[in-house]
N, C-alpha and C positions, 0 to 999 in steps of 0.2 A: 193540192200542190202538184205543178208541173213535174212529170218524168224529167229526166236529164235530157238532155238535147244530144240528138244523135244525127241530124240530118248531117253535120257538118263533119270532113277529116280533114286535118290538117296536116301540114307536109312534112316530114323528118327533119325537112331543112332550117324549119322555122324553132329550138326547141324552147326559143324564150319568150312564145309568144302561148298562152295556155287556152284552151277551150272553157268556163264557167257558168254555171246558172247562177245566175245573182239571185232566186229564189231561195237559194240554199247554202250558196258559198258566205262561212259569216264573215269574211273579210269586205262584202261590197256592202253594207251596210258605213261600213268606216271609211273606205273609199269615198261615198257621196256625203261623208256629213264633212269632210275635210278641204275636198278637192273646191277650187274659189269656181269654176265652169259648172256643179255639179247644180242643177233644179230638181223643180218636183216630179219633173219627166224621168229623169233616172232612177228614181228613187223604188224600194222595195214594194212600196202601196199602189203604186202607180203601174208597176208591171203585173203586181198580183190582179188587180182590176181589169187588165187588158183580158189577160189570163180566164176569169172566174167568168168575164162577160160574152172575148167569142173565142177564146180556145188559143189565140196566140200564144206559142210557144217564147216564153224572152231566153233570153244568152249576151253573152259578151264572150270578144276574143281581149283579153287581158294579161299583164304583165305584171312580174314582181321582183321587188329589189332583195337585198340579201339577205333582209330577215322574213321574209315570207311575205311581207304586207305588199297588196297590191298597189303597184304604182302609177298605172294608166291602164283604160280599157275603152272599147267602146262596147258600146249595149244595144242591142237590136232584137227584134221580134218577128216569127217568121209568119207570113200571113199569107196563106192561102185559097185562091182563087181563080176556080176557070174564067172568071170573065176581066176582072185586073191582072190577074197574072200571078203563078207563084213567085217571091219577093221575098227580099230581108229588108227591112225598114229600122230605122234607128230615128224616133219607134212612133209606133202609130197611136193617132188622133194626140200628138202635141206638136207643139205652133215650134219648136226646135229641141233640139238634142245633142250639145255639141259633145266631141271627142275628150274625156277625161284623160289629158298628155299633158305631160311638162314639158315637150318640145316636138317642133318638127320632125323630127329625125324619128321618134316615136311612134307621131301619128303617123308615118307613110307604113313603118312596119307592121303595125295595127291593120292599118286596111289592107297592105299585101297579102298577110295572114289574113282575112274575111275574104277578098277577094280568091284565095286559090282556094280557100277550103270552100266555093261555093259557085259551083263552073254550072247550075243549070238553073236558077232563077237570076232575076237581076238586084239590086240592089240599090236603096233611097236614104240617101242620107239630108240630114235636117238641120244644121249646124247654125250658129250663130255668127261665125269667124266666118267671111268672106274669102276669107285667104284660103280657106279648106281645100275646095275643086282645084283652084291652080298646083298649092302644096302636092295633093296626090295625083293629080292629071286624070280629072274626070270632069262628063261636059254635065254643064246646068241642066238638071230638069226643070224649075219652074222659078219664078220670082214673087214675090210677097213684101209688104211692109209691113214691118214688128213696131208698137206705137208705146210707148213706155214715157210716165210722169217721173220726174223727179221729185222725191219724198225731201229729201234732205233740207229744204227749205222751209219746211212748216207747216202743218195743215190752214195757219191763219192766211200765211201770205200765200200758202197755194190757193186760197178761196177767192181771194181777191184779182186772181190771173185767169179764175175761169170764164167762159165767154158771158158775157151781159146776158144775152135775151134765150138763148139756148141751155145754160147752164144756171147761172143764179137766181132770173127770173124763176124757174120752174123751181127749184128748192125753196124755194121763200113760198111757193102756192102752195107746193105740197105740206110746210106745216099750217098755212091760212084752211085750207081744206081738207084738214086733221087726218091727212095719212100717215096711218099707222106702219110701224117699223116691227119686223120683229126675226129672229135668226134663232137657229139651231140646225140640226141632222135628226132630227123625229123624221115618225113616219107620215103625222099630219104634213107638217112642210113638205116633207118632199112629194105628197101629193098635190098639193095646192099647187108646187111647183112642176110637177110635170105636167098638170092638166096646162097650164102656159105655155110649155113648150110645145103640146101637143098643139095648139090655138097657133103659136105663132111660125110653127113650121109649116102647117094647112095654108095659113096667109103666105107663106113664100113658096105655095109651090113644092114642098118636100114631104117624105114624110121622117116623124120624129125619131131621134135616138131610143131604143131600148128603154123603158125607167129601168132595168137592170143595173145598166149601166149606172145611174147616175147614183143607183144606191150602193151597189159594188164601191164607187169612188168615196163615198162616205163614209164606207164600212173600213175599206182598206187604208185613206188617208184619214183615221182619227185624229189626226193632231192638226192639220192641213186645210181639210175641207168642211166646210162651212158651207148651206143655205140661207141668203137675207132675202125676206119677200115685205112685201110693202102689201098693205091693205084698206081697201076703201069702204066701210060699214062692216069690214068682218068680210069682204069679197076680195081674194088676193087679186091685183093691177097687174103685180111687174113683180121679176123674181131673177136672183142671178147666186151662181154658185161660184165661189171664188176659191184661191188654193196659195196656200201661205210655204215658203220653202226660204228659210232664215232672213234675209231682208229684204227677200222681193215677194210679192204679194198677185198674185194673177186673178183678172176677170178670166173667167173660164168660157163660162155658161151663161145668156141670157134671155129670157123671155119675157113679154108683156097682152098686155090687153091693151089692141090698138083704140078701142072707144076709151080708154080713159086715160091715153098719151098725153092729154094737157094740163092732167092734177099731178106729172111731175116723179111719178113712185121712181119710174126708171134712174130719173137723179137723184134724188135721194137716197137711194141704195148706194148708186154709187162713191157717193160722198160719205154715207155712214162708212164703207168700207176702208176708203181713203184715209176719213181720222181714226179707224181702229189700229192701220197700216202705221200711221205715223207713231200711233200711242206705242205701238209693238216695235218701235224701232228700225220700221223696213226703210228700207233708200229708196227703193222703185214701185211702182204700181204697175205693173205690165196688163195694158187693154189689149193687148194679144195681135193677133197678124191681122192683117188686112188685104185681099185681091189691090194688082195694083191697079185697075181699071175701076175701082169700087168707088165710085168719088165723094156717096151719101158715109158713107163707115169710117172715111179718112177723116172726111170733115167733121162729124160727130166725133171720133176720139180728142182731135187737133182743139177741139172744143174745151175739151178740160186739161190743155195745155201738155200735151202728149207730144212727143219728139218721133217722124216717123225713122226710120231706119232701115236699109236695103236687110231684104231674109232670101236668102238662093237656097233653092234645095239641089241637090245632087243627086244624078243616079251612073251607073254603069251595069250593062252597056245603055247607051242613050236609047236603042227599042227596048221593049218590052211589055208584055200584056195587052191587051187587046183595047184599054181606057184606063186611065187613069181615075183614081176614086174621084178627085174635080170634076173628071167628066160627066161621070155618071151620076152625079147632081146638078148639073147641068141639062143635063139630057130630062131629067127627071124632071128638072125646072119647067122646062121646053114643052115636055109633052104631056103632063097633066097638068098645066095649075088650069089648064080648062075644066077638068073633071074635078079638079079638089071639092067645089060645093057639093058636089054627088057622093061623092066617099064617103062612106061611116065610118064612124073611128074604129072600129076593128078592124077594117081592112088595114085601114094608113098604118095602126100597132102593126099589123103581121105585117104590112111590106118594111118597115123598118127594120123588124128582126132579120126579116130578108137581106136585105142589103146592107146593112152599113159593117157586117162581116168581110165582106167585101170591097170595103172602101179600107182603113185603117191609116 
């Protein structure tokens, strides 16, 4: 468990705005199971994971009404880095994290308070509300689109609206050529499943996240996190780790085996997920954000009748760090995927534990 968070003082002036570790404070566990903005980004599993995997410190600067109970906060993570830069991020590696407020007036004093108590790194906020940066008068750091299904309609008649040859063909081959389904948080699966990601981040050029990480996220969101991998002879194909937080249901994580893209596993997963979603009551299926330049990833979600959605991130002040974590995947993209066939997988493991501390 995180120490208390100390990088941060806040001013005499502010005295209703309080400093918290949501690791410890038991009022933010009820804060996020109440608040209608609150996900699985906020949530206590979620930070302990960030935590346990590269050392992110979480905090929120939060407020309370007259019986104690917290009534808005915002929650961020301090992540530092000589080469992105030290930062407070609200929070890292999630596609958003909006402001837990019941009004405007709320949210600017939240951030006033983050803002003074925090004069030497900069600050990324991840919000869902478009209105955010104008509300507080801060410039855009980047843009994204957030792609989300509507549940509410059925799992029958959402089958019927997903695309013909890209989506339904491939489920109907994958049960003609008896790919096997199968889900839990074992340690088999989550091996089966990172040897994927390891395969399919070599093919893009990267190298992969931690398996820490993905077991951390297992361990810490017991109720939430789930692994579905799909199998062809007993050899896992495709694999994706999803995250459930009351009626929205998020594709996380996904990996495949590009030789056997046309027996379908990738859709299939995502569909067994979909009718589990609907079984469980959720409204949304969130396939998560998208570059807005990405035209193969939009049209693949748009595919299973996904709505895309402007996602602005924010930071202040507009410099800061020397790249951005985009970049430096980017960059990474750029300058190895010449040498990926060369690499052994214990190099690509250590450079990921290398870097993606650094990204967040």
């Amino acid at each position: 468990m995180p120490a208390a968070v100390q990088s941060i003082h806040w001013p005499m002036s502010r005295p209703a705005v309080q400093r918290i570790d949501p690791l410890r404070d038991p009022r933010w566990q009820g804060l996020t199971s109440r608040h209608p903005r609150a996900s699985v980004f906020h949530t206590r599993g979620w930070l302990e994971a960030l935590y346990r995997t590269y050392g992110y410190q979480p905090g929120a600067v939060a407020t309370e009404d007259d019986s104690g109970r917290l009534s808005g906060a915002i929650v961020f993570c301090h992540v530092k880095s000589k080469i992105t830069g030290n930062r407070i991020v609200s929070v890292p590696f999630s596609d958003y994290c909006d402001p837990l407020v019941e009004h405007e007036d709320q949210e600017r004093e939240l951030f006033d308070a983050l803002i003074a108590g925090n004069s030497r790194d900069y600050v990324e906020w991840r919000p869902c509300s478009p209105m955010f940066g104008p509300c507080v008068g801060v410039p855009i750091g980047s843009r994204y689109l957030l792609h989300r299904v509507d549940l509410t309609i059925g799992s029958d008649k959402l089958f019927d609206k997903f695309h013909h040859n890209h989506v339904l063909r491939k489920i109907r081959r994958s049960a003609r050529e008896g790919v096997q389904y199968a889900e839990g948080r074992s340690a088999e699966l989550l091996n089966a499943f990172y040897a994927l990601v390891v395969k399919t981040r070599r093919g893009h050029g990267l190298p992969p996240q931690p398996c820490q990480w993905f077991r951390n996220v297992l361990d810490c969101l017991p109720e939430a996190a789930i692994l579905r991998l799909a199998f062809k002879d007993r050899r896992p194909i495709a694999g994706i780790l999803t995250l459930q937080h009351r009626e929205t249901m998020i594709y996380k994580y996904g990996a495949s085996d590009a030789s056997f893209h046309p027996l379908g596993g990738m859709q299939l997963l995502l569909w067994k997920a979909i009718q589990q979603a609907c079984d469980a009551g959720c409204k949304v299926f969130d396939l998560g954000r998208s570059s807005v330049d990405n035209e193969g990833l939009i049209a693949f979600k748009q595919h299973w009748g996904a709505v895309p959605v402007p996602l602005t991130y924010w930071r202040h002040p507009a410099a800061g760090g020397w790249f951005s974590g985009s970049k430096i995947l980017r960059m990474s993209t750029a300058t190895a995927s010449y040498l990926m066939p060369l690499i052994p997988d214990w190099l690509l493991l250590r450079a990921g534990r290398s870097l993606y501390p650094h990204i967040g």
